[in-house]
N, C-alpha and C positions, 0 to 999 in steps of 0.2 A: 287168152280171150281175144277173139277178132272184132274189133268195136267201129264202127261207122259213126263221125257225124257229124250233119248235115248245117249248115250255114241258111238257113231258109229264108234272109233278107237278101231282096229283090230289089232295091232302092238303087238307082242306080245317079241319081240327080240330087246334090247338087256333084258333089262325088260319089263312085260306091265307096265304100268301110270296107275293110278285110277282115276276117274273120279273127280277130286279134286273140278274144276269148278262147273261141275252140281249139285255136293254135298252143296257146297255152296247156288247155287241159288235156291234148293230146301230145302232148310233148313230158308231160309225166307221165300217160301211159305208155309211153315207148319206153319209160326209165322202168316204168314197174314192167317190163316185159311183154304189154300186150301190142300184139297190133292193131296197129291204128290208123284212120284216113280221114279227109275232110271233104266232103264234098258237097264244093260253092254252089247254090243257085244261083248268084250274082248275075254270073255271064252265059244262062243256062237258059235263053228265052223256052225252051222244049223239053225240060226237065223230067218228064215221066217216063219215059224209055230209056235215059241215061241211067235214072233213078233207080228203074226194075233192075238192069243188067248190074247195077253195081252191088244191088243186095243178094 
């Protein structure tokens, strides 16, 4: 299964957070076999054409 997913906090102040969770739950699905990615909004001020092309 090819699963995407998306980090959608945008906080960048007083530090940004990394996506610590997703990393996690994507990191068993690479054990159960599926592929997997993550993709930050963080650092993404233009996110809806990166967004399209990546689904």
């Amino acid at each position: 299964m090819n699963l995407l997913f998306v980090n959608t906090n945008q906080t960048r102040m007083p530090d940004p957070v990394p996506p610590i969770g997703l990393s996690y739950l994507a990191s068993a699905m690479r054990r159960a076999q599926h592929k997997c990615e993550i993709f930050d909004l963080t650092f993404q001020p233009e996110f809806e054409d990166a967004l399209k092309k990546r689904i």
